[in-house]
C-alpha positions as CSV (number, residue, x, y, z in Angstrom):
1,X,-22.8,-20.3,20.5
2,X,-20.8,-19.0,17.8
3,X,-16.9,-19.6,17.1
4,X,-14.5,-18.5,14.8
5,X,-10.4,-19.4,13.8
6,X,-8.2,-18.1,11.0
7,X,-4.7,-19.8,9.8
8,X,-2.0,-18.8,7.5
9,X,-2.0,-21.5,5.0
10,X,1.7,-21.6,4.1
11,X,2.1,-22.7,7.9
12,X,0.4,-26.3,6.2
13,X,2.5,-26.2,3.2
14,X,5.3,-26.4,5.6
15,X,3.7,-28.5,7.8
16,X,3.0,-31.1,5.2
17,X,5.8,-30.4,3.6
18,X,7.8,-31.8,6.2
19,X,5.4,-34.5,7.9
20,X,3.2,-35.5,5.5
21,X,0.3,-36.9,6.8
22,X,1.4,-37.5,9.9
23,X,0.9,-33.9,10.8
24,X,-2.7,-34.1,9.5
25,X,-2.9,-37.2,12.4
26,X,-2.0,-34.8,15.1
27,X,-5.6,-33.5,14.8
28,X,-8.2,-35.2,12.3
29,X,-8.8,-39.3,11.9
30,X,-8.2,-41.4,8.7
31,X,-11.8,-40.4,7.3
32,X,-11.3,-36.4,7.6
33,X,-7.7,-37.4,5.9
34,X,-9.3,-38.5,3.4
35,X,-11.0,-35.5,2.7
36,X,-8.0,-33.4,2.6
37,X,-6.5,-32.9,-0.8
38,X,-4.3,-30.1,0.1
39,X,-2.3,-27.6,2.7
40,X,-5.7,-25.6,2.2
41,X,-8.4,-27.8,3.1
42,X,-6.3,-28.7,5.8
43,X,-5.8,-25.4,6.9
44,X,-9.7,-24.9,7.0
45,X,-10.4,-28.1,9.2
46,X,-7.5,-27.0,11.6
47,X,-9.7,-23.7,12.0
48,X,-13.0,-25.4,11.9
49,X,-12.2,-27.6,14.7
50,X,-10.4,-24.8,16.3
51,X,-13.7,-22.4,15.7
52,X,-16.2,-25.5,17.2
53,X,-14.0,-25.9,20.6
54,X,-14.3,-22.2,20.8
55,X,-18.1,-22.1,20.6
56,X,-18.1,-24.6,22.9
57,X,-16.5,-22.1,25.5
58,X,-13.3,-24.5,26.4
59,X,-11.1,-24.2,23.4
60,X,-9.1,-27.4,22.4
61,X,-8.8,-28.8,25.7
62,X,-9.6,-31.9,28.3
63,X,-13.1,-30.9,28.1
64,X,-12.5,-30.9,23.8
65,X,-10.2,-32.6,22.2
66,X,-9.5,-33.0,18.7
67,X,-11.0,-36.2,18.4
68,X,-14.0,-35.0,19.8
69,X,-15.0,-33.5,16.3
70,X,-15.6,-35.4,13.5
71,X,-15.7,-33.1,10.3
72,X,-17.4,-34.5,7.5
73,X,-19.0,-33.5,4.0
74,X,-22.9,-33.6,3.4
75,X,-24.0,-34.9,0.0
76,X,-24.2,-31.3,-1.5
77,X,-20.1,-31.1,-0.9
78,X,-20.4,-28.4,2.2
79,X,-18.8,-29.3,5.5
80,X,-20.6,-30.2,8.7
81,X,-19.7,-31.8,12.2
82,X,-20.3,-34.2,14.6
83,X,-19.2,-33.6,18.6
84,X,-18.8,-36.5,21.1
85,X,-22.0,-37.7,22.7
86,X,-20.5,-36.6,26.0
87,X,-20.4,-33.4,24.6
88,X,-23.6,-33.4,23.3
89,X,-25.3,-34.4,26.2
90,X,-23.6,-32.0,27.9
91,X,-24.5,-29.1,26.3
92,X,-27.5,-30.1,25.2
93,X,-27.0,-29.9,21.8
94,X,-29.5,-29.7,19.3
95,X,-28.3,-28.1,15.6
96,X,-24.7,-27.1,14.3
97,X,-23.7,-25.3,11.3
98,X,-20.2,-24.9,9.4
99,X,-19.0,-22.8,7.3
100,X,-15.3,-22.8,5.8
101,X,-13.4,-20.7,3.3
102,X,-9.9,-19.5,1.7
103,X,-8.7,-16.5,0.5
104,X,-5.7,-14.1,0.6
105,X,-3.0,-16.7,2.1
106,X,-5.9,-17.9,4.7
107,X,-8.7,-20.0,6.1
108,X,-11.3,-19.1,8.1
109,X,-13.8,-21.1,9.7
110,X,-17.0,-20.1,11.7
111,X,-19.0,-22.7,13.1
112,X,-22.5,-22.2,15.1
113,X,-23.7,-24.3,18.0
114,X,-27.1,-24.3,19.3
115,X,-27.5,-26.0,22.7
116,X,-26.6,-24.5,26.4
117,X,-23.4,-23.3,27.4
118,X,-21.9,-24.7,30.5
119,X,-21.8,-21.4,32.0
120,X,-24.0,-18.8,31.0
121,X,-23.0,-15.2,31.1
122,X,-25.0,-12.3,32.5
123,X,-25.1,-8.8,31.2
124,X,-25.4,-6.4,33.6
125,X,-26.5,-2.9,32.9
């Protein structure tokens, strides 16, 4: 299962701009805070938490919150993720990849899931 998000970064110069970090509480905990050191890292975890509820299917959404992913860093500085174990269970999760950048004014984010969907789709022919 394979998601994707993009986001204009000026939206989180504005956003932090005017909130500070209370906007960053609206979607990440104090230890993803942490990680943030600026309108575009947090404009890359906004999209990688966006781009892991879409592989999941549901979106950000009862079945997905935000709080439900838990970005972090591995040793060698590249971003990862955790899901809630409900969500693992339920999908039958087994491996997860994350990949983040910045360029041109945005962030993009494309994270890959392997597990099962809840509902499968069928081509037909």
């Amino acid at each position: 299962m394979i998601g994707v998000d993009i986001v204009e970064i000026k939206r989180f110069e504005r956003i932090l701009e005017r909130f500070g970090n209370k906007a960053l509480e609206k979607y990440l905990d104090n230890d993803e805070i942490e990680l943030v050191k600026n309108a575009q890292s947090a404009a890359g975890f906004f999209a990688a938490k966006e781009a892991i509820s879409k592989a999941l299917g549901v979106g950000i959404s009862k079945t997905c919150g935000f709080g439900d992913i838990k970005i972090y860093k591995l040793p060698s500085k590249a971003p990862s993720f955790t899901l809630s174990s409900h969500l693992i269970a339920s999908y039958k999760i087994t491996s997860v990849s994350l990949s983040i950048a910045h360029d041109g004014g945005f962030a993009i984010a494309v994270a890959a899931i392997e597990g099962e969907p809840l509902q499968k789709q069928k081509l037909s022919h």
